[in-house]
N, C-alpha and C positions, 0 to 999 in steps of 0.2 A: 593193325599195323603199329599204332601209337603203345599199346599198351607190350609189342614184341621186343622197340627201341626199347623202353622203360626198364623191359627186365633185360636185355642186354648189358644199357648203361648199369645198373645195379651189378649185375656179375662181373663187369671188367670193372668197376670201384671195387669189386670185391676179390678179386685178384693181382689188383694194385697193391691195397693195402697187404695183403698178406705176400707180395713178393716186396716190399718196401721192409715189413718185420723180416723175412727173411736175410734182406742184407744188412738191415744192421744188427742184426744178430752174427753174421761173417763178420762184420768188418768189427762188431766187440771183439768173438775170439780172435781175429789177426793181432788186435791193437794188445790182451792180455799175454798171447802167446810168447810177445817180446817181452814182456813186466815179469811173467810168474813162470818158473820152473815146469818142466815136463812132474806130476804126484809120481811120487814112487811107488814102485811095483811091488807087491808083495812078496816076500824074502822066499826060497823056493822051501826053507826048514823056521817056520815064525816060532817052533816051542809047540808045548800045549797049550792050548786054552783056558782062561779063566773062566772068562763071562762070553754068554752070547746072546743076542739079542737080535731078533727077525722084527722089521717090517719095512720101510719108506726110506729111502734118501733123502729127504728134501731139498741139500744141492748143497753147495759152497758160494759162500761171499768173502768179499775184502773183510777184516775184522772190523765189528762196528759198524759196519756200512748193511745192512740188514735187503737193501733192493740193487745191492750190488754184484748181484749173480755171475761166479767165473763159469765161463760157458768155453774157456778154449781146453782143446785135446777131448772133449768127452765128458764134460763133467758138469755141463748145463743141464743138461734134464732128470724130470725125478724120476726112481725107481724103486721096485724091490730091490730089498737086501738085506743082508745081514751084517753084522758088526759082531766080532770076534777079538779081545782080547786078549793078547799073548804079552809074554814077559816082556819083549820091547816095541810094543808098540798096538796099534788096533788096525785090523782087517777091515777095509772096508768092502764087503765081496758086492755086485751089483749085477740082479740079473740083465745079462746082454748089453750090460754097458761096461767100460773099461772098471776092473777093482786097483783101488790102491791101496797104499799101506800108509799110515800115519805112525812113524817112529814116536815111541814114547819120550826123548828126550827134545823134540820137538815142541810137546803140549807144553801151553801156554796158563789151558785152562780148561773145565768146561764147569756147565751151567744147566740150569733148565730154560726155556724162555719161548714163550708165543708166537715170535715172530723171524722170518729167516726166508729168505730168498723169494721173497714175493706172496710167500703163505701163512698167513694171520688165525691165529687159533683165540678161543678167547678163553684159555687155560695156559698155564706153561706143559701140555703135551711136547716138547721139543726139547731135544738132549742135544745141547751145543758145544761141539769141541774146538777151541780156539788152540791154534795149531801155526807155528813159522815155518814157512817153505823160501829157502832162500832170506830174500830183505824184504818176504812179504808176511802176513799174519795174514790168516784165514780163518773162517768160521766154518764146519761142517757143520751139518742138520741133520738131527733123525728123527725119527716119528714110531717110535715102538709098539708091537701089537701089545707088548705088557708093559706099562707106568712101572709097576711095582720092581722093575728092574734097573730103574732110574739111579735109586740110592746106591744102589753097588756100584754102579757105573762112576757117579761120582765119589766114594768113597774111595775106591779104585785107584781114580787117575785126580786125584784130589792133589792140589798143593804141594802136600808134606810127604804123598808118594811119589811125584812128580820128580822133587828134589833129590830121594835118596832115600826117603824115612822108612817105613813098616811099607812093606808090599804081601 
């Protein structure tokens, strides 16, 4: 009988906890939902493609803010996906979770870097695209099955292409 309370009290701590991360994972996305714009949808005609690159989402944060995970509308969790490159802008397609579009006159930046939305690498594996939606800056994350497709990506959407320069 002592040892049936014992694992009771365990499972309802253990259902606690994880309806307690539940709500405040609601009540993050309510409080963002008012801060950050609905991500834009992908245009029904993006162009052709440059560059594509399949693997991981790793998710979106506030710019800078690396455990700052935007979780409202659909955009907290990781997934597959791919990232597709079109003249204005990059496809973010995601399986079974909503896709957006990142307008190229948007990008702010991108980077490589280790760390992003709560997932620490101990290499810069992560292609970071610093991105303004509205009066907010955003980091997107990916995690590509190929590195080697890094440099295009940032040579790409580099600074000086960013502005106007050689695309």
């Amino acid at each position: 009988m002592e040892r049936l309370l014992l694992t009771l009290g365990i499972v309802v701590f253990f259902l606690l906890c994880l309806w307690g991360m539940w709500m405040g994972w609601r009540r993050k996305a309510r409080s963002q939902s008012a801060r950050i714009a609905p991500f834009p949808e992908i245009p029904a005609e993006p162009g052709e493609f440059q560059l594509e690159s399949v693997g991981v989402c790793v998710g979106t944060t506030t710019a800078g803010n690396w455990q700052d995970r935007v979780v409202t509308r659909g955009a907290g969790p990781r997934s597959g996906a791919v990232w597709r490159l079109h003249p204005d802008g990059v496809a973010v397609e995601r399986g079974g979770l909503p896709d957006f579009w990142i307008p190229r006159a948007s990008i702010t930046g991108i980077r490589r870097d280790s760390r992003l939305a709560g997932k620490v690498t101990g290499t810069d594996v992560l292609l970071v695209i610093t991105w303004r939606l509205g009066d907010v800056e955003l980091d997107t994350g990916f995690r590509g099955d190929d590195l080697d497709d890094y440099p295009l990506w940032i040579e790409k959407l580099s600074d000086h292409d960013i502005k106007g320069g050689a695309q």
